[in-house]
C-alpha positions as CSV (number, residue, x, y, z in Angstrom):
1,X,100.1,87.4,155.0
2,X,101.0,89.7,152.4
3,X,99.7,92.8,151.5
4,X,99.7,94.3,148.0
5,X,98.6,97.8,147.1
6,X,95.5,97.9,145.2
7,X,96.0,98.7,141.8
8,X,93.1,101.2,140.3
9,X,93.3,102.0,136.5
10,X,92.6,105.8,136.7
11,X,90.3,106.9,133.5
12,X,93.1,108.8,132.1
13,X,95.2,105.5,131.6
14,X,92.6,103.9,129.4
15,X,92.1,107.2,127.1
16,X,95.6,107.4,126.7
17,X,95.9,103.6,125.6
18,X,92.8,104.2,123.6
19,X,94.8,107.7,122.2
20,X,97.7,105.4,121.2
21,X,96.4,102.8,119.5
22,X,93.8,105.3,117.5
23,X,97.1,107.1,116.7
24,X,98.6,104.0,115.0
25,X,95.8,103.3,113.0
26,X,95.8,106.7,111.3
27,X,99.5,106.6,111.2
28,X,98.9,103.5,109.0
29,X,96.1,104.9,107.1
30,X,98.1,108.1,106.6
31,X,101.2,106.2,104.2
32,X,98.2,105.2,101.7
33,X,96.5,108.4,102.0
34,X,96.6,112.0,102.3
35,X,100.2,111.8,104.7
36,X,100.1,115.3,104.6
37,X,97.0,115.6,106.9
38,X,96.3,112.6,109.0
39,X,99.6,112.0,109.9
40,X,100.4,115.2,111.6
41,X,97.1,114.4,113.3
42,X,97.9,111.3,114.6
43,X,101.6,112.2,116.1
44,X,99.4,114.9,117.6
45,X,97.4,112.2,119.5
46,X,100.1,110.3,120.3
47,X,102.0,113.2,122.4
48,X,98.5,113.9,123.9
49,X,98.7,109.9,125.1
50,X,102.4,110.7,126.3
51,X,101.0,113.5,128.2
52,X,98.2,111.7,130.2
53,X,101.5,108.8,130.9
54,X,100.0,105.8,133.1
55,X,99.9,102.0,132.2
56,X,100.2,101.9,128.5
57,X,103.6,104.7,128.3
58,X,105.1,102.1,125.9
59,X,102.1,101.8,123.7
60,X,102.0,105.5,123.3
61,X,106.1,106.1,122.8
62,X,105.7,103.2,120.2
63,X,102.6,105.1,118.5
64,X,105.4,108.1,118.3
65,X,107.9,105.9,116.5
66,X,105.5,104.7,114.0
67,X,104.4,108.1,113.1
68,X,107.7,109.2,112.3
69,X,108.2,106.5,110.3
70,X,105.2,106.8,108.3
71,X,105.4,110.2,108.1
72,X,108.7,110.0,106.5
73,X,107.5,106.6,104.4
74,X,104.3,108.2,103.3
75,X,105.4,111.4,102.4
76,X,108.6,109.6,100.3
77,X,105.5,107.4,98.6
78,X,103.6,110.3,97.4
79,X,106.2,112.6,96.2
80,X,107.3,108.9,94.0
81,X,104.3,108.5,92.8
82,X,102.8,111.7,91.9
83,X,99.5,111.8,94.5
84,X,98.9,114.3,96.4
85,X,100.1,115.1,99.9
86,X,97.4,117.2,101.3
């Protein structure tokens, strides 16, 4: 007979997987429009998902790497093309 610890997904792990995927979609949003604003937003939710930690650590550590990237992407785009940033 084994015995495994029972596993209980606290309420924080599910806003914090919730936080990081909410902060991919606006990263993703943010390259087409207005970088300036929602992107700053949604890096800001992503460290918030860091914070609470639990199951989905990866999800949110990946939701940091994608807003850098689209930070730096949409921000390149809009300074090309002459829309605004803010």
């Amino acid at each position: 007979m084994s015995a495994h610890p029972e596993s209980r997904e606290r309420p924080a792990d599910a806003v914090g997987g919730l936080l990081a995927s909410l902060s991919i979609f606006a990263s993703l949003v943010g390259v087409a429009y207005r970088p300036g604003r929602l992107i700053p937003v949604a890096l800001l939710l992503a460290l918030v998902a860091v914070a609470l930690g639990g199951r989905y650590l990866r999800l949110a550590a990946f939701a940091i790497g994608i807003g850098g990237a689209c930070f730096v992407i949409g921000m390149a785009a809009a300074v090309i093309t002459d829309h605004p940033v803010f």
